[in-house]
C-alpha positions as CSV (number, residue, x, y, z in Angstrom):
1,X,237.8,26.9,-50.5
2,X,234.6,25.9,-51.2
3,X,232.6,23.9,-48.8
4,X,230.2,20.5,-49.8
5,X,226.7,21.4,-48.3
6,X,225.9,18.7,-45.5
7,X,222.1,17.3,-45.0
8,X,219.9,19.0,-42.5
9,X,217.4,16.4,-40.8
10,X,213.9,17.3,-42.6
11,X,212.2,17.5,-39.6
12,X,214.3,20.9,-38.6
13,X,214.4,22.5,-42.2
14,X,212.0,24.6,-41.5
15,X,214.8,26.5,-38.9
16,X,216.2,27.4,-42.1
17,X,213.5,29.6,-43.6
18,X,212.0,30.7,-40.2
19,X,213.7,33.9,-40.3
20,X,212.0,35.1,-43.6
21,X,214.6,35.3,-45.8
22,X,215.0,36.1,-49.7
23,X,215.2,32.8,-52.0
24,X,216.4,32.3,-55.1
25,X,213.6,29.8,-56.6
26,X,215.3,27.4,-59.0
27,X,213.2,25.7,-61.6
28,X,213.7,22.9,-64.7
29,X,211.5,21.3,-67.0
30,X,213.5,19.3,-69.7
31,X,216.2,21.9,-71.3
32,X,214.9,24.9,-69.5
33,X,215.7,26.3,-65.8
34,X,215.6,29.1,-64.5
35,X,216.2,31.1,-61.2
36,X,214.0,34.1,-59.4
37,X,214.0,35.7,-56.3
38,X,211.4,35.6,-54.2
39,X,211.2,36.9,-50.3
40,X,207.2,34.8,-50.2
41,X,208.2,31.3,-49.0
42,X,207.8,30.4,-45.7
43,X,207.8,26.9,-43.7
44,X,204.5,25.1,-43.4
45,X,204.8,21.7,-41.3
46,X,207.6,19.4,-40.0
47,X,206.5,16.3,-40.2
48,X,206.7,15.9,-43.7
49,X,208.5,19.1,-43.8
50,X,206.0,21.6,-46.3
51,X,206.7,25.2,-47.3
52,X,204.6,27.4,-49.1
53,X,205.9,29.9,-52.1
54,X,203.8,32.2,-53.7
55,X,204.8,32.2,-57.8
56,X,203.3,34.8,-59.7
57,X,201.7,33.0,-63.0
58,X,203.1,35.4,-65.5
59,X,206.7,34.5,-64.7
60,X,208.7,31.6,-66.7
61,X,209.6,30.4,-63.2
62,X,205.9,29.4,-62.7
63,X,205.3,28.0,-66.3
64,X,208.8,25.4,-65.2
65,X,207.0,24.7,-61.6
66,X,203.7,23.7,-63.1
67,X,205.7,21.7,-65.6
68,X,207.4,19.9,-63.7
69,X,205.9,20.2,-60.4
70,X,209.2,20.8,-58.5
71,X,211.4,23.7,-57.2
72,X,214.2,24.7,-55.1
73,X,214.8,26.9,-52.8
74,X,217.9,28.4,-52.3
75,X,219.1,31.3,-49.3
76,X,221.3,33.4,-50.8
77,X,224.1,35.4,-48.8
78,X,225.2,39.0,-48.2
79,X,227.7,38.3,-50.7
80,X,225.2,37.4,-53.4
81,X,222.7,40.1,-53.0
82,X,223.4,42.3,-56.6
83,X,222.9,38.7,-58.3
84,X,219.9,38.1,-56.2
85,X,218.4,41.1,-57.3
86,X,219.5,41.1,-60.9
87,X,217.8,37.4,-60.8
88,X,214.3,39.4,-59.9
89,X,214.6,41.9,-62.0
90,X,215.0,39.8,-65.2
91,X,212.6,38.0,-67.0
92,X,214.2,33.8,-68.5
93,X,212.3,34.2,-71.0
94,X,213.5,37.5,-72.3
95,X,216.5,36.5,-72.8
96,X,216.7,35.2,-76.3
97,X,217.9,31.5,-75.3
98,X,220.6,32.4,-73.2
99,X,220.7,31.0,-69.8
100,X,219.7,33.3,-66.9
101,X,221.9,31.6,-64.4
102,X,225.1,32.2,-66.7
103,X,224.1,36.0,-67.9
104,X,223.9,37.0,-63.9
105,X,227.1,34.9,-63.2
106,X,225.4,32.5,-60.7
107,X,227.4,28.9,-60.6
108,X,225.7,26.0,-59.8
109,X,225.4,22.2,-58.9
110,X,223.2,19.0,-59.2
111,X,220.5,19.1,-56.7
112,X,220.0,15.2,-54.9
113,X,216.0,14.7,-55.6
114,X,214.9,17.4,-57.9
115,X,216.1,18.2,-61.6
116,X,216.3,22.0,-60.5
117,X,219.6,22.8,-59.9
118,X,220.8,24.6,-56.6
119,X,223.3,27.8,-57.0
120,X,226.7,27.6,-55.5
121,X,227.8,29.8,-52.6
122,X,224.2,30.2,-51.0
123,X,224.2,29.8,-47.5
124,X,220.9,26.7,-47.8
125,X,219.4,25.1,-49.9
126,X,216.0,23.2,-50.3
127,X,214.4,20.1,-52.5
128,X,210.7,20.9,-52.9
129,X,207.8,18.7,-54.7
130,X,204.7,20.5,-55.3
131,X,201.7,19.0,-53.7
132,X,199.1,19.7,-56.2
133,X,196.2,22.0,-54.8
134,X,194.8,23.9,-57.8
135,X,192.5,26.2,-56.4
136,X,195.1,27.6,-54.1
137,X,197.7,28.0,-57.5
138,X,194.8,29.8,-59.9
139,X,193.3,32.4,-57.2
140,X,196.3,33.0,-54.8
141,X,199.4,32.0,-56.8
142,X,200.5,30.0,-54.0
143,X,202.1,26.3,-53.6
144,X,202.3,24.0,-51.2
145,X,205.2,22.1,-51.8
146,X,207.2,19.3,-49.7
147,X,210.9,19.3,-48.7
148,X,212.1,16.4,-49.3
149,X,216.3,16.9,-49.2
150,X,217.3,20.1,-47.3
151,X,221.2,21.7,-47.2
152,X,223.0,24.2,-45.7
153,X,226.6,25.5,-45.2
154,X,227.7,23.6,-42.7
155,X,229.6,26.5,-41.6
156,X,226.7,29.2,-41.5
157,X,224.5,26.7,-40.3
158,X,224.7,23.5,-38.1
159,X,223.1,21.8,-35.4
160,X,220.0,24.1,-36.1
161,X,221.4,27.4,-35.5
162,X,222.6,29.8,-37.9
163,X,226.4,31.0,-37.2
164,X,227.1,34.2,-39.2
165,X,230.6,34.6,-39.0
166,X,230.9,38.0,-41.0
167,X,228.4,40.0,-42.4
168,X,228.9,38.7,-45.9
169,X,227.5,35.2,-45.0
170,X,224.5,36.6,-43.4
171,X,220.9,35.9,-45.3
172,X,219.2,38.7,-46.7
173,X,215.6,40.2,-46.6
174,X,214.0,42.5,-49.3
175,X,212.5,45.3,-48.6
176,X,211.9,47.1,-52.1
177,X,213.4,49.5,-54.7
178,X,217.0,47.6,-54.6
179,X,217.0,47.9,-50.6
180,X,218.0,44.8,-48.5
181,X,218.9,44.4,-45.0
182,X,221.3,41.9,-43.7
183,X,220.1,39.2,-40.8
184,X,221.0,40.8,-37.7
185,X,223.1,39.2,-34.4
186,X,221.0,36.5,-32.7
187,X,220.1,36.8,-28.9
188,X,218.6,34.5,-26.3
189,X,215.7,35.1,-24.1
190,X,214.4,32.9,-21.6
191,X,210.7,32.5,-20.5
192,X,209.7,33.7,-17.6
193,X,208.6,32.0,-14.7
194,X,204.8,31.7,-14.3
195,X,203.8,33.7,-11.3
């Protein structure tokens, strides 16, 4: 059974990249979308929630983004990881008019803000706007962008912790030649007392 994604406050979104894990960026500018991986996105602020993504400008995904100045982010699973890698290791636009999402078998649903759509069974999922800063997209590739709707399993992640219940659920980080690893078991430390 499929569960509906439930809101995450925007001010703790950013516990959902913190970890550094591979996105899926989702992209749409009138009949086109398109979905990449990318393991460059981190969390920026809180307070309006920002991330940053760095988008390569010879990819389709970046043509959509500076189109339409919107993305999303989404955090794919264990489960999802040969589609994840399949969705960086082909191009949208060499694909003939066929749709990228459907070729790699990735489902997916209406995002709430953005026209992007978000792919089903990914363990979160964020809204981004860009916030325009050209200099920063023609010499470094990189956008600052704001959350503004943020998602997330409610069963892999709720009340601002992650609960990976197998390993299949777990996020995933990229390392490079088809190799991932899996996010490993969380642990507690405490500070220690100043002396």
């Amino acid at each position: 059974m499929k569960r509906a994604p439930q809101p995450v406050p925007l001010a703790k979104s950013y516990l959902l990249l913190n970890h550094g894990p591979v996105t899926l960026v989702t992209s749409a500018h009138g009949e086109r979308r398109n979905v990449m991986s990318a393991s460059w996105a981190m969390p920026l602020d809180f307070d309006p929630p920002k991330v940053l993504l760095v988008v390569d400008r010879q990819t389709y995904t970046r043509q959509l983004i500076d189109a339409s100045g919107e993305f999303a982010l989404n955090l794919p699973c264990r489960a999802l990881a040969d589609k994840a890698l399949a969705a960086g290791s082909i191009s949208g636009r060499d694909l003939d008019g066929s749709d990228k999402f459907s070729r790699i078998g990735f489902e997916t649903f209406a995002a709430s803000r953005i026209a992007a759509p978000l792919v089903a069974g990914c363990a979160a999922w964020l809204e981004c706007r860009v916030l325009p800063e050209p200099a920063n997209e023609k010499r470094y590739d990189l956008f600052i962008a704001e959350v503004l709707a943020a998602w997330a399993d409610p069963e892999i992640f709720s009340e601002g912790r992650w609960h990976f219940r197998d390993d299949k659920q777990k996020t995933i980080h990229y390392q490079a030649g088809g190799m991932f690893f899996e996010t490993g078991d969380p642990f507690e430390c405490r500070e220690p007392a100043v002396q």
